[in-house]
The first five atom37 places (N, CA, C, CB, O) and aatype in JSON, in Angstrom:
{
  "aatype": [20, 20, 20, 20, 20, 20, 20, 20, 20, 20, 20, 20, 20, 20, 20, 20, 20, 20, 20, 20, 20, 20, 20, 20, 20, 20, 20, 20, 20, 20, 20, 20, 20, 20, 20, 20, 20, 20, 20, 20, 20, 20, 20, 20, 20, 20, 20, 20, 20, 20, 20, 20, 20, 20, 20, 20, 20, 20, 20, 20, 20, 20, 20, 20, 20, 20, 20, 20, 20, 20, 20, 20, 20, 20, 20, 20, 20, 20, 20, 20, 20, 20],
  "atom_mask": [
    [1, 1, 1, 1, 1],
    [1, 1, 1, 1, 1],
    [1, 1, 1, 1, 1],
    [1, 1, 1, 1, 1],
    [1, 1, 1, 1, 1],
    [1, 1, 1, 1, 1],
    [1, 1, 1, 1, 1],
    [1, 1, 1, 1, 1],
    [1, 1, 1, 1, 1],
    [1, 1, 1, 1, 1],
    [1, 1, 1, 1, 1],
    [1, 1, 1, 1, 1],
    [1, 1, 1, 1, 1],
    [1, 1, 1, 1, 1],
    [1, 1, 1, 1, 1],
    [1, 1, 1, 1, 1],
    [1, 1, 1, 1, 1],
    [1, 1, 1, 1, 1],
    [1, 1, 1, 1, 1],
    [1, 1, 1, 1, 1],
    [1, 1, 1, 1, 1],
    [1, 1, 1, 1, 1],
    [1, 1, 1, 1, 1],
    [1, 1, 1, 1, 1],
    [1, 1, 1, 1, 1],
    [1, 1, 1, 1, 1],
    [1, 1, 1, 1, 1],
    [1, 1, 1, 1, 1],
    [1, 1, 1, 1, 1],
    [1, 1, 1, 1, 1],
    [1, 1, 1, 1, 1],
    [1, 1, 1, 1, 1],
    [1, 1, 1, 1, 1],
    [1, 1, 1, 1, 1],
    [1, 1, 1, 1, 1],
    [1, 1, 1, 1, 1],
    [1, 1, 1, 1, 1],
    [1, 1, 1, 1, 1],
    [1, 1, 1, 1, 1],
    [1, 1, 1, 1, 1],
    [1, 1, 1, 1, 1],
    [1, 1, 1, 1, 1],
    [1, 1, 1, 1, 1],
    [1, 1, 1, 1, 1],
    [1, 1, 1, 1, 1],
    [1, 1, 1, 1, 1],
    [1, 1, 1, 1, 1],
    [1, 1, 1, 1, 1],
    [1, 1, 1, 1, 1],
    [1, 1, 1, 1, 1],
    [1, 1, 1, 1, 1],
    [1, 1, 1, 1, 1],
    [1, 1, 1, 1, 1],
    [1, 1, 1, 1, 1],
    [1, 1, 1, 1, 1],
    [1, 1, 1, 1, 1],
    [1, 1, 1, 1, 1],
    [1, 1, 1, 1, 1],
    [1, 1, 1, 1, 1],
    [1, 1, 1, 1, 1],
    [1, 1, 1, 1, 1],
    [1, 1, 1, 1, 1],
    [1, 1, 1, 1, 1],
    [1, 1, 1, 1, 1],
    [1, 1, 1, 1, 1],
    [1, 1, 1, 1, 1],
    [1, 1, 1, 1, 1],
    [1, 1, 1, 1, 1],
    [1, 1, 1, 1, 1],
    [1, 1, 1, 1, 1],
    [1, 1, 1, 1, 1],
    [1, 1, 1, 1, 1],
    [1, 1, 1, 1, 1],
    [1, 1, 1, 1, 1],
    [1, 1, 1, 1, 1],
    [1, 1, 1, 1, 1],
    [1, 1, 1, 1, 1],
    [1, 1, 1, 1, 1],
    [1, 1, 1, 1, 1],
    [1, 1, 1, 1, 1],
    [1, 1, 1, 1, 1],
    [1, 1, 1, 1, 1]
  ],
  "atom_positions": [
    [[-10.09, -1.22, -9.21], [-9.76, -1.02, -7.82], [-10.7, 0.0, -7.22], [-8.29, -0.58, -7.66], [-10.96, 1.15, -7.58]],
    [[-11.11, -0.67, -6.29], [-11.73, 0.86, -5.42], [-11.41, 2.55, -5.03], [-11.74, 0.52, -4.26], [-10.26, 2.68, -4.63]],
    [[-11.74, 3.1, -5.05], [-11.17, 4.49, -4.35], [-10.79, 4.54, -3.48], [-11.74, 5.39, -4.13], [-11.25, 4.04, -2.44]],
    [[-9.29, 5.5, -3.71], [-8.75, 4.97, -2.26], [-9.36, 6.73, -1.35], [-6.34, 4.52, -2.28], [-9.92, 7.8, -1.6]],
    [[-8.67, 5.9, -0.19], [-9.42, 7.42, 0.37], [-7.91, 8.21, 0.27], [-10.32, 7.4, 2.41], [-6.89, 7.82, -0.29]],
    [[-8.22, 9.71, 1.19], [-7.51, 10.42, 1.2], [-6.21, 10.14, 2.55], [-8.36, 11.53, 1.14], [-5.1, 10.63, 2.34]],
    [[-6.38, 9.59, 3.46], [-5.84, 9.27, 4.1], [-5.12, 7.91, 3.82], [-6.48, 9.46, 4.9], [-3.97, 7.89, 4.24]],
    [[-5.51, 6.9, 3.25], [-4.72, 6.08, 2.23], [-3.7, 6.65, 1.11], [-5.68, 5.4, 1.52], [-2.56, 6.18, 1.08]],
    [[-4.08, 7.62, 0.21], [-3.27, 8.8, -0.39], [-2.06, 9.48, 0.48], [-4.29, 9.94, -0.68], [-0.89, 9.65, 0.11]],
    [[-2.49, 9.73, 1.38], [-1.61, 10.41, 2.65], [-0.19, 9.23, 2.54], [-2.69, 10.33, 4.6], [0.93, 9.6, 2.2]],
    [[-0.57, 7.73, 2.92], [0.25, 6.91, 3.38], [0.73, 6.44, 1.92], [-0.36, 5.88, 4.42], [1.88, 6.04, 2.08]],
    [[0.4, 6.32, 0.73], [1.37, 6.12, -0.11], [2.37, 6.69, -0.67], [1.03, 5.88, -0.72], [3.38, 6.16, -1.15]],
    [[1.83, 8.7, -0.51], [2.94, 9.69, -0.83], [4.26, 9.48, -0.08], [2.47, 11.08, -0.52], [5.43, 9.37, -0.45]],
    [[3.7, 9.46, 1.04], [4.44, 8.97, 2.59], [5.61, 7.89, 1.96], [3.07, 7.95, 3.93], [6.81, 8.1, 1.81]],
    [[4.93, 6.82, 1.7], [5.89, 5.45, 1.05], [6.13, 5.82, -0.22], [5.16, 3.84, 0.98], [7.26, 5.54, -0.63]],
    [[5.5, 6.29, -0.88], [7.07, 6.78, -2.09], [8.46, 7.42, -1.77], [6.67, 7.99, -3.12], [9.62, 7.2, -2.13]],
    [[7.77, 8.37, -0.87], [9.08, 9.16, -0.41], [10.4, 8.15, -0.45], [8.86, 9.77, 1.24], [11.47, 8.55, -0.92]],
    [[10.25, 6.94, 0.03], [11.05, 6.0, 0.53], [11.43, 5.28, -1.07], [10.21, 5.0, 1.8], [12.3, 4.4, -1.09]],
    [[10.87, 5.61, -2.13], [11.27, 4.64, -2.96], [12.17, 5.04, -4.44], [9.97, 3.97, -3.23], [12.9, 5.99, -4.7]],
    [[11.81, 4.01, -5.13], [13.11, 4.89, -6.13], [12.42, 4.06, -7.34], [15.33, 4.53, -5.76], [11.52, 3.25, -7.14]],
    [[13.03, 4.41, -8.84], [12.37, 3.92, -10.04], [10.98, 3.68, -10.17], [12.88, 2.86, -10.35], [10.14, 4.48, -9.75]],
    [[10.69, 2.51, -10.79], [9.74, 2.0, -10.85], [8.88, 2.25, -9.81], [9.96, 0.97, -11.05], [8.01, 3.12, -9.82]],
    [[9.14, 1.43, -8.84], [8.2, 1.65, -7.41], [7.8, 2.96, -7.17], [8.94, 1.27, -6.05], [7.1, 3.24, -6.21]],
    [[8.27, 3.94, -8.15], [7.74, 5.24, -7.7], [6.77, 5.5, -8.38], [8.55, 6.3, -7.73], [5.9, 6.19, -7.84]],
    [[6.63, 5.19, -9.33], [5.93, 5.07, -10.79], [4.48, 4.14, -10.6], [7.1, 4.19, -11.98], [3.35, 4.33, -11.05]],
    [[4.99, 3.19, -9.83], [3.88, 2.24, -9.33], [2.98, 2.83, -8.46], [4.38, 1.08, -8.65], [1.83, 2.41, -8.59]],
    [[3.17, 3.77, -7.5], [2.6, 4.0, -6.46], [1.65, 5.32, -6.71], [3.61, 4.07, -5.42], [0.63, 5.82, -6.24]],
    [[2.71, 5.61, -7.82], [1.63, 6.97, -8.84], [0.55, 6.68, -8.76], [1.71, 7.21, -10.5], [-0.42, 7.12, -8.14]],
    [[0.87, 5.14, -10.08], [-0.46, 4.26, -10.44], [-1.57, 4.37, -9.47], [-0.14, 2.74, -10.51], [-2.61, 5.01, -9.61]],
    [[-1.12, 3.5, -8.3], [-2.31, 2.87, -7.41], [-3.14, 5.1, -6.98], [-1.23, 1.43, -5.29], [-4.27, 5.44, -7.31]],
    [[-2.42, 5.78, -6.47], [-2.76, 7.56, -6.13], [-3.87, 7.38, -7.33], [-1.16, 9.12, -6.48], [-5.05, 7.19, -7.05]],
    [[-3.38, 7.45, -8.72], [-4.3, 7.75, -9.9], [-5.38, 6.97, -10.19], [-3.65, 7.76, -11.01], [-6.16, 7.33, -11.08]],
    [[-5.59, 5.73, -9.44], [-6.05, 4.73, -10.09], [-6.16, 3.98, -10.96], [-6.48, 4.75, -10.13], [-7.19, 3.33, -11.11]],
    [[-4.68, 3.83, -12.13], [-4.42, 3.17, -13.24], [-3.74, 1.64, -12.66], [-3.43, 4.14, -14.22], [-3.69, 0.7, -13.45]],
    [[-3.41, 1.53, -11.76], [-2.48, 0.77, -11.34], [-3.24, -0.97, -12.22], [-2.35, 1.0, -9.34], [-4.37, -1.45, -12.12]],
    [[-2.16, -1.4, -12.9], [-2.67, -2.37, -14.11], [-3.24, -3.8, -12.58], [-0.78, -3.0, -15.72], [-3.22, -3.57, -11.37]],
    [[-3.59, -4.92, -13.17], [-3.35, -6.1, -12.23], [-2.01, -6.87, -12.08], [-4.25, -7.07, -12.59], [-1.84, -7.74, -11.23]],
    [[-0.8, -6.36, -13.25], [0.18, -7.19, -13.21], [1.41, -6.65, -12.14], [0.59, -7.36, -14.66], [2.45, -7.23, -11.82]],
    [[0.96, -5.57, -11.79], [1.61, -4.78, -10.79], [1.2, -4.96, -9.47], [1.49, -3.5, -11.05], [1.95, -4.71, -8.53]],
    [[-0.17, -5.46, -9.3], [-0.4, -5.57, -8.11], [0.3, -6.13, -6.89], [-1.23, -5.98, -8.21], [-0.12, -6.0, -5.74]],
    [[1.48, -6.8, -7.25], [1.61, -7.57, -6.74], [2.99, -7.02, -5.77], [1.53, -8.62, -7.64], [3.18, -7.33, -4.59]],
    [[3.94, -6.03, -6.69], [4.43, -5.57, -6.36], [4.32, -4.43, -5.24], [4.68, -5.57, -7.13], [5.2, -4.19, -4.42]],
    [[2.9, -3.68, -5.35], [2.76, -2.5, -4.48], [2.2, -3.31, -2.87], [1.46, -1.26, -5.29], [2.27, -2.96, -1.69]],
    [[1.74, -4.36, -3.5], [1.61, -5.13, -2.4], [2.75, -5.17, -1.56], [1.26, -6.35, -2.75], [2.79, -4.8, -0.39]],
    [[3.94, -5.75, -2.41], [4.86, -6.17, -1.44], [5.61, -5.03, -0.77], [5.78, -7.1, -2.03], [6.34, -4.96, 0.22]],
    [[5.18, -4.17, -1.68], [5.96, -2.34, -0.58], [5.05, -2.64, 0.39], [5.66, -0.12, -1.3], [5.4, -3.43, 1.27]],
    [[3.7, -2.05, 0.41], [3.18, -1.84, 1.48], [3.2, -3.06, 2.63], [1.98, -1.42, 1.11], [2.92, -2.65, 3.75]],
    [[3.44, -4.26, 2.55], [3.36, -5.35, 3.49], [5.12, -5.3, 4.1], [2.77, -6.97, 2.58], [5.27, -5.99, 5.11]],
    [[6.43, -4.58, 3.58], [7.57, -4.28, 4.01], [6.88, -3.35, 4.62], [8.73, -4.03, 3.19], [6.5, -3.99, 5.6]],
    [[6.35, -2.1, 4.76], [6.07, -1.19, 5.66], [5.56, -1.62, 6.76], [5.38, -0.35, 5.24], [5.82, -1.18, 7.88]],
    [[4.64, -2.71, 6.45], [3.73, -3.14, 7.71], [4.8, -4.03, 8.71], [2.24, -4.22, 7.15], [4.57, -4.13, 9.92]],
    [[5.82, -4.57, 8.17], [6.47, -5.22, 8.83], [7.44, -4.12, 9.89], [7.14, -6.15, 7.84], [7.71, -4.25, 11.08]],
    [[7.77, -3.09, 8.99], [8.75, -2.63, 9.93], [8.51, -1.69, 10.99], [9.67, -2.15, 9.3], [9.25, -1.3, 11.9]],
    [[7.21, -1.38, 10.66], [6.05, -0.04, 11.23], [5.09, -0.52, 11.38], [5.64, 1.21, 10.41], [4.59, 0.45, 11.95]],
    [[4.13, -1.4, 11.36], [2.94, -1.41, 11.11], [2.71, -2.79, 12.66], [2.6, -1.77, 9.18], [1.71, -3.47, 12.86]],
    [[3.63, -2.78, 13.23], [3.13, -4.06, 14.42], [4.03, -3.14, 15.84], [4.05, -6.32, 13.92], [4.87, -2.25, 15.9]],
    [[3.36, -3.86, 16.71], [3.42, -3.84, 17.88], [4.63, -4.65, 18.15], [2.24, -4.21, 18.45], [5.16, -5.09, 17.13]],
    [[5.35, -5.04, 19.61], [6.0, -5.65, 20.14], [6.05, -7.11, 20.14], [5.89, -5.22, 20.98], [7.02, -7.87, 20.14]],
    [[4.25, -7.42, 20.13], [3.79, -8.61, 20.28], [3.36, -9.06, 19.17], [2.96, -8.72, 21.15], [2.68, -10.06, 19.4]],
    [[3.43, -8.79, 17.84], [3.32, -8.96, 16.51], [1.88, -8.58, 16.25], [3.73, -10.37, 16.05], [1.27, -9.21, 15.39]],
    [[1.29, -7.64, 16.9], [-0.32, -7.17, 16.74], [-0.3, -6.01, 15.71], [-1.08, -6.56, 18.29], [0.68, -5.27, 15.7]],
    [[-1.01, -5.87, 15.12], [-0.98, -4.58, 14.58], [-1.16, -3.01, 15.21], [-1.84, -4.74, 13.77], [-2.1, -2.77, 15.96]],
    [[-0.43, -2.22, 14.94], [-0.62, -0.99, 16.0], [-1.66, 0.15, 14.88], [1.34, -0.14, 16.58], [-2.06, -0.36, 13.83]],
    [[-1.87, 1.0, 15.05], [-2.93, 1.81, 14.43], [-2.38, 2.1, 12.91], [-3.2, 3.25, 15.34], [-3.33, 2.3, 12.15]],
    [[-1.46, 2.15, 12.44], [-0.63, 2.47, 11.14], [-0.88, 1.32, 10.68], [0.93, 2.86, 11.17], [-1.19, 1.43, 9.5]],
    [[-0.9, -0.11, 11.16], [-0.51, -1.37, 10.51], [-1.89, -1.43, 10.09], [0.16, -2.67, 11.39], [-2.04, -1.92, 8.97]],
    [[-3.39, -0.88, 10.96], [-4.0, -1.7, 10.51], [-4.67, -0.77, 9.25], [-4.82, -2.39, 11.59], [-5.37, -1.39, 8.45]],
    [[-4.45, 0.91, 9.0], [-4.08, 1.44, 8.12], [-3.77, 1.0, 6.84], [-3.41, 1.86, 8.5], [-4.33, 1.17, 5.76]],
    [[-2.67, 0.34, 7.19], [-1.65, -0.24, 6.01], [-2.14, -1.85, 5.48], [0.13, -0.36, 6.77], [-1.77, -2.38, 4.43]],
    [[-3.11, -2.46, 6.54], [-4.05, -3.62, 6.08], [-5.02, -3.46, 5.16], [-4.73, -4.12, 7.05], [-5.2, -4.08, 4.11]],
    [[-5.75, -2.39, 5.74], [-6.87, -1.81, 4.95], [-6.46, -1.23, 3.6], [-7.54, -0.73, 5.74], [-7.2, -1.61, 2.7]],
    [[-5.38, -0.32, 3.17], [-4.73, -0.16, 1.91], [-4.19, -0.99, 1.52], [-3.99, 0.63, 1.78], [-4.24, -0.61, 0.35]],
    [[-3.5, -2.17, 1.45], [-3.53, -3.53, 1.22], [-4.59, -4.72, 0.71], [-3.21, -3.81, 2.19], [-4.48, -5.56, -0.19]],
    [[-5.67, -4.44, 1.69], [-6.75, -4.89, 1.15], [-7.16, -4.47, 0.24], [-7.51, -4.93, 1.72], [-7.57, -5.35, -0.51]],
    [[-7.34, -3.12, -0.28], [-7.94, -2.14, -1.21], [-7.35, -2.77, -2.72], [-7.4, -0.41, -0.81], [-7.91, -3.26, -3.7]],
    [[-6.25, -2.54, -2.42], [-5.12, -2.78, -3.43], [-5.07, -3.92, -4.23], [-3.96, -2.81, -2.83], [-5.2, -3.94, -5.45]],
    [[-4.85, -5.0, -3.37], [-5.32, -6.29, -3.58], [-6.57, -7.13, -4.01], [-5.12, -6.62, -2.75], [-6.66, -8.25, -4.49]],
    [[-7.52, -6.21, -3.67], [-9.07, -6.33, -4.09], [-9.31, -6.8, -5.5], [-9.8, -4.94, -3.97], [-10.15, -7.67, -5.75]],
    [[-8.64, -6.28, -6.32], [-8.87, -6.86, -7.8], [-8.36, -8.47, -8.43], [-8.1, -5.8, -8.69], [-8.87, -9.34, -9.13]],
    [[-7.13, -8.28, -7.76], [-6.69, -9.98, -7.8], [-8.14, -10.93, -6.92], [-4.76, -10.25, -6.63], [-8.79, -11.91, -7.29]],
    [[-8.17, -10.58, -6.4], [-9.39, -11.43, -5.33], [-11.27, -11.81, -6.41], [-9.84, -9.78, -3.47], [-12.17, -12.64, -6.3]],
    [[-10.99, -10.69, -7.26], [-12.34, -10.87, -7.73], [-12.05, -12.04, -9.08], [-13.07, -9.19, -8.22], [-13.0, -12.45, -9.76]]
  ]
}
């Protein structure tokens, strides 16, 4: 996985706050950069619940957080893709 930046760091501490077990454990991962590929899939689906409930506009656009939360998404996801 790529490096995430620090402001990506910012927004996952952020979304742990919100989480519990595992998913907390997961999100370590992706901060540390261990995060395996069989997990990916999961931190995915946190961060794409965030984008849903925060991350859009009125009109289903993305607002400045969402597209934030695209770009750490993308990051994330990057390894399944290769």
């Amino acid at each position: 996985m790529d490096v995430i930046t620090d402001h990506q760091i910012t927004i996952l501490k952020s979304l742990r706050q919100k989480l519990s077990g595992k998913d907390v454990d997961l999100v370590d991962d992706v901060i540390d950069g261990r995060l395996s590929t069989h997990d990916i899939q999961r931190v995915c689906e946190i961060i794409n619940d965030e984008y849903l409930m925060r991350g859009i506009k009125e009109d289903y656009s993305p607002n400045e957080y969402g597209r934030d939360l695209q770009d750490l998404l993308n990051k994330v996801n990057a390894p399944r893709l290769t």
